[in-house]
C-alpha positions in Angstrom: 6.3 -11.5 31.1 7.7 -12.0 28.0 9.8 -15.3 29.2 6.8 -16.5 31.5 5.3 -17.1 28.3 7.8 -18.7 26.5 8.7 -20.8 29.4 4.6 -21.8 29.2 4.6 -22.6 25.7 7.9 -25.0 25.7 5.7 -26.5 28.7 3.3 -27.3 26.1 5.6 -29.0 23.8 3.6 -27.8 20.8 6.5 -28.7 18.0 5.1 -27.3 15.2 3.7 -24.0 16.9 5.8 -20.7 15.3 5.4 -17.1 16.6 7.1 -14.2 14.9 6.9 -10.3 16.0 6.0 -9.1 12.7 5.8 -5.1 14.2 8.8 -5.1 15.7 10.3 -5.9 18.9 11.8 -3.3 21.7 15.6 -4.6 21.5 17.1 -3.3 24.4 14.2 -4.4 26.4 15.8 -8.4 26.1 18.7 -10.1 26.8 20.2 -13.8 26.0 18.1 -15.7 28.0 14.9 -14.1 26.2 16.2 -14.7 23.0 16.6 -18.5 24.0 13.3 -18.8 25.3 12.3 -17.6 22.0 14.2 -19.6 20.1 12.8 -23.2 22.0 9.5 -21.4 22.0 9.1 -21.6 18.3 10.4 -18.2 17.2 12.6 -18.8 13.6 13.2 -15.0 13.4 12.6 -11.8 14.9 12.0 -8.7 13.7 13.4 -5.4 14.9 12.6 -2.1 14.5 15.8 0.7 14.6 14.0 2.4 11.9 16.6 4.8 11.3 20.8 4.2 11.7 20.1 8.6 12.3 20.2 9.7 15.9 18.3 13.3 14.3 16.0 11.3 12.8 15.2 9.5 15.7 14.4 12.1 17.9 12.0 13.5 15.7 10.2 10.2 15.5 11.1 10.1 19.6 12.3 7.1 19.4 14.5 6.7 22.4 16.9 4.2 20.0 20.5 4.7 20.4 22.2 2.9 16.7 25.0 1.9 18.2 23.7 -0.5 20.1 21.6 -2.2 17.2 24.5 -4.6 15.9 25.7 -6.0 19.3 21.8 -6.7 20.1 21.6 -8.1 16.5 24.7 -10.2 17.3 23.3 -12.0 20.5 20.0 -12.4 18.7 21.5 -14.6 16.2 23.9 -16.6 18.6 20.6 -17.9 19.9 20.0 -19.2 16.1 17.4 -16.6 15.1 17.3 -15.0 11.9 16.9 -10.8 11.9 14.8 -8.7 10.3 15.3 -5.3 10.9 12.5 -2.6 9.7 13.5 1.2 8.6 11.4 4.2 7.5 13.0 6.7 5.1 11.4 9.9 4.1 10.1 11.3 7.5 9.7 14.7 7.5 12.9 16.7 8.2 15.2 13.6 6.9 18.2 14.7 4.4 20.2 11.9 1.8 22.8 12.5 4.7 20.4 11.0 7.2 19.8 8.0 5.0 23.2 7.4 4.3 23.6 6.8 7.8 20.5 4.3 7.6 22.7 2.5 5.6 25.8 2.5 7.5 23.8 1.0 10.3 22.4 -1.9 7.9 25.9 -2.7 6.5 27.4 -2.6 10.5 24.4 -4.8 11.7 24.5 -8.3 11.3 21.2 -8.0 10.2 19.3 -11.3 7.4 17.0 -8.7 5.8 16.2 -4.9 6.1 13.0 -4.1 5.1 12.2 -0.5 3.9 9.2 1.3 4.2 8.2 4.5 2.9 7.3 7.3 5.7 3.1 7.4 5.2 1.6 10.1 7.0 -0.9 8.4 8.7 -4.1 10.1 9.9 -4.5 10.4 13.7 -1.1 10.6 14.6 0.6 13.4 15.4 3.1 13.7 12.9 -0.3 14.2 10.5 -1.4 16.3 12.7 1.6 18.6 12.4 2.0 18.3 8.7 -1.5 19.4 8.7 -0.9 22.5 10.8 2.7 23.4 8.7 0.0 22.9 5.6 2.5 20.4 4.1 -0.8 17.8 3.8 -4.1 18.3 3.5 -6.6 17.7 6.1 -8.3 14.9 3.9 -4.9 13.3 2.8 -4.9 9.8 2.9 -1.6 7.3 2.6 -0.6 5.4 -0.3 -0.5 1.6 -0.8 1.9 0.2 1.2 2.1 -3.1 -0.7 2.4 -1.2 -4.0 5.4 1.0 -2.4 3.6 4.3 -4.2 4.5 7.7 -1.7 2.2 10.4 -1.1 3.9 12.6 0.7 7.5 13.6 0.2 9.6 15.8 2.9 10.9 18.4 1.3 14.5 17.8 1.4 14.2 14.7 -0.1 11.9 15.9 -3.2 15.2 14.6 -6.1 16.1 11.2 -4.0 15.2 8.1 -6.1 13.2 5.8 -3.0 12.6 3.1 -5.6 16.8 3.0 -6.0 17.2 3.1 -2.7 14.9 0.2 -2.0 16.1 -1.9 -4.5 19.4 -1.5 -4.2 18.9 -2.0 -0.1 17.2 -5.8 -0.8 19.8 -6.4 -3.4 22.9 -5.9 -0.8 20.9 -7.9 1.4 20.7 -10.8 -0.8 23.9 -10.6 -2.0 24.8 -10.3 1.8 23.3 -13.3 2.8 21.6 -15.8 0.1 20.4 -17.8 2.1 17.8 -15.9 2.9 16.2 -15.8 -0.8 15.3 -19.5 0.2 14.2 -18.6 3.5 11.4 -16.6 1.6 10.9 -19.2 -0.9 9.3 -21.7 2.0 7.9 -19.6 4.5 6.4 -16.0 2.5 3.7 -15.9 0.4 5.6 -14.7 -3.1 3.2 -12.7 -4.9 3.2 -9.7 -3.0 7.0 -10.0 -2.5 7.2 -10.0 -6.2 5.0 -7.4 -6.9 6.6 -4.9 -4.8 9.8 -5.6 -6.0 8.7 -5.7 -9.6 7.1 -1.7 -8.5 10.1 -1.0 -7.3 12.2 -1.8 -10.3 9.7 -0.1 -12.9 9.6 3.1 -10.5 13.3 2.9 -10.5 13.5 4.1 -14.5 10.2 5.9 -14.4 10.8 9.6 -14.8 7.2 10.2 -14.0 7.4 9.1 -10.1 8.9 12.5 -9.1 12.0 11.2 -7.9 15.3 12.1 -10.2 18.5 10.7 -8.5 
């Protein structure tokens, strides 16, 4: 389905249509020729989502992501002249610093422009809430922080002395470094201010005693 409609919209020949898959695509659900498609479709960049580079951590998100496979899937992706974004979770509930460490193995193995990390939220309705609820790690009337803001509400227990604002900052620093190009990639096609501001939380919360967090 997914190259019917690609092969449609080149049909078209709308030259200044763009698409992006801002929540993430299934990687191991494509292959070369999709990524192609993509590519003459109006696709600039594609976003994944491994979410963790931690096999444990991925079953108890039940995933069904292998890691190893991420950086040869990230590899063809690009050959087709598509940037990669790759989105991760860190903090989700039964994660360890050792888990994360292997999060960032998988981002320095990866081929990957940018790695955006989010915060694990508990989100009501799911059922991960559902079980925090019932283990009486959240209340029933807990509600999520603000996601452009970076702020946590709820931190696993194992990871109640890792610094997340380090983590994060450090993570889009080595991606930058990684590939600069990519600072003017957001420069003409994100809106800044938000960008800024989260980074600019992130920084503060980095040096802030008060955010809970202590190495």
């Amino acid at each position: 389905y997914a190259k019917e409609f690609c092969r449609e919209v080149i049909k078209l020949g709308l030259r200044k249509a763009e698409f992006c898959t801002t929540n993430g695509i299934r990687m191991q659900r494509g292959d070369s020729e999709l990524w192609n498609l993509m590519k003459k479709a109006g696709w600039k960049i594609i976003i994944i989502a491994p979410e963790s580079g931690s096999k444990k951590v991925l079953r108890l998100m039940r995933k069904g992501l292998e890691p190893k496979i991420v950086p040869p899937i990230v590899d063809e992706i690009k050959a087709a002249g598509l940037r990669v974004t790759a989105n991760f979770i860190i903090g989700f509930p039964g994660e360890t610093k050792s888990d994360i460490a292997k999060t960032t193995d998988l981002i320095k193995k990866a081929n990957i422009d940018f790695a955006n990390i989010h915060f694990f939220q508990p989100l009501p309705g799911t059922p991960i809430f559902d079980d925090l609820v019932r283990r009486g790690e959240i209340a029933p009337d807990f509600l999520p922080g603000i996601y452009e803001k970076g702020t946590v509400g709820y931190i696993t227990k194992s990871l109640r002395n890792f610094n997340f604002s380090r983590y994060y900052y450090k993570t889009v620093i080595f991606c930058l470094c990684r590939n600069p190009s990519y600072i003017y990639y957001f420069l003409k096609n994100y809106r800044l201010r938000p960008l800024f501001q989260r980074l600019a939380s992130e920084f503060i919360n980095m040096f802030r005693p008060s955010f809970g967090f202590n190495s």
